[in-house]
N, C-alpha and C positions, 0 to 999 in steps of 0.2 A: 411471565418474566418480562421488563420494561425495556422496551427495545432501545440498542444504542441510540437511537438519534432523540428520545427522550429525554437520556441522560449527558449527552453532550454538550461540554461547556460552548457558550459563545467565545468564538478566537476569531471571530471573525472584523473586531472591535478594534486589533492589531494593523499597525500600516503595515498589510504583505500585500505581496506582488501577487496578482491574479493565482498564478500559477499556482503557485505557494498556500495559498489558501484554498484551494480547490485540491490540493495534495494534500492539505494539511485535516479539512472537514472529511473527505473523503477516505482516509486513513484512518482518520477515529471512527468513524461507520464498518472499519475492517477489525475490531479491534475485540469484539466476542463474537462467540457463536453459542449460540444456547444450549443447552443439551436435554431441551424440553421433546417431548415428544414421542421416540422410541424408548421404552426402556431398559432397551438390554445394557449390559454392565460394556460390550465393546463401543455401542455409542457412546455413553459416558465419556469412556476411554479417548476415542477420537476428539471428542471436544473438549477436553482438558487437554488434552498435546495438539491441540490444533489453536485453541486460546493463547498456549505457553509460547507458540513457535512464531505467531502473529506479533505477539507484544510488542517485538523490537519495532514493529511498523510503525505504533503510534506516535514513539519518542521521535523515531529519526522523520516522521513528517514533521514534527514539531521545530525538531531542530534546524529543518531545511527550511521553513516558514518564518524564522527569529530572524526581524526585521536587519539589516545591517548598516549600521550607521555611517561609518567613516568609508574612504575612495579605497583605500588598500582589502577591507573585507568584502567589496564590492568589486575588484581584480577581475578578470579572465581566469586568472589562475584562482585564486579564493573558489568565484563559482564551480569551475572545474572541480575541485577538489571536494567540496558541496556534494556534488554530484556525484562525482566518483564513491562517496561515502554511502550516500543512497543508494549506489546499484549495488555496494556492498554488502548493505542490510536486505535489500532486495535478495539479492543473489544467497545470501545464507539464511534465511525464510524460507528461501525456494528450497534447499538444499533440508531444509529439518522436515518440512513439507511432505518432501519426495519420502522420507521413512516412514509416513502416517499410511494407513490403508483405509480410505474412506467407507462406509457402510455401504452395500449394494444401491441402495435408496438415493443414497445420494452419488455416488459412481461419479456418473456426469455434469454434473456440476462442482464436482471438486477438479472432475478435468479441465472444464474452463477456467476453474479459480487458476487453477496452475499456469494452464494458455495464458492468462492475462498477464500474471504474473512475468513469466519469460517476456510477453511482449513489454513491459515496463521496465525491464533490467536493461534491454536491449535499447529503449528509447532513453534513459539515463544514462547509460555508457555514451551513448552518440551525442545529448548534448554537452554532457561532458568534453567530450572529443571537439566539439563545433567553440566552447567555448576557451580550451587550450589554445586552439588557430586562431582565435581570435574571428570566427565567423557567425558576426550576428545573424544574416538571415537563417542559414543551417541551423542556431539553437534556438532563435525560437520556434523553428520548423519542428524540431527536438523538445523543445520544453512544451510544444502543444501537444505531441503526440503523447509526450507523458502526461501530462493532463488528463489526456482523452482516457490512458491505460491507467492512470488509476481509479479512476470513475467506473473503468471497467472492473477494475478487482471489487469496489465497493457494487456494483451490483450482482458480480459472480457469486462474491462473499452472502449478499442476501438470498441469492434462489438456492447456496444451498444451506444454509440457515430453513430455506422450505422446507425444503425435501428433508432435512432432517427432524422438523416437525410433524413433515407429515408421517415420518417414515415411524 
């Protein structure tokens, strides 16, 4: 099976904001998980409700990355709300996530997907928050950290893509 970053489109061609684009690549690399590997019918299982529960990720990177042209979509508050919308899809991910029961094989590594995951709700809540008050250094303090955590879900997302290869 052709791993996502085979089949990902160039977005990168788009005027976004560093961030934005590192949420937005990084997001589509979260966006399957194979169900190559183990054959039993509960992996399967897992990786079609783990696929289905992901989806929302890819859009709402997208949509966080759609460049903003005019001063009022570019607001404190616009961003904020931005953001707040992402920790939304974030947080209801998390939440469809938490009813999946990972395969033994992969156990651990769905726990860090998860770990990451929380730490990325947590770090879009807060620049959301930094960017209501009106505090630039706090959000990009905030919007790095979210960077960092979704780069983290895209590599969590891959080691258990292993494991459930190997498994």
């Amino acid at each position: 099976m052709p791993s996502d970053k085979e089949g990902m489109r160039n977005r990168l061609t788009l005027p976004l904001t560093r961030v934005a684009t590192t949420l937005c690549v990084a997001l589509a690399l979260t966006s399957a998980l194979a169900a190559c590997g183990g054959s039993s019918d509960d992996s399967e299982s897992f990786s079609q409700s783990y696929n289905h529960a992901i989806a929302k990720l890819d859009k709402a990177g997208q949509a966080l990355a759609v460049p903003q042209g005019d001063k009022k979509a570019r607001s404190s508050r616009a961003i904020a709300r931005q953001l707040d919308q992402f920790a939304a899809v974030l947080a209801a991910t998390g939440r469809d996530l938490g009813r999946l029961q990972a395969p033994k094989s992969a156990a651990n590594q769905y726990s860090a997907l998860t770990r990451s995951l929380d730490q990325a709700i947590e770090s879009a809540k807060r620049a959301a928050r930094a960017a209501r008050q009106i505090q630039p250094k706090a959000q990009r303090a905030a919007l790095k950290d979210l960077r960092n955590d979704v780069v983290e879900i895209a590599r969590a997302q891959d080691a258990l893509q292993h494991a459930m290869n190997a498994g």
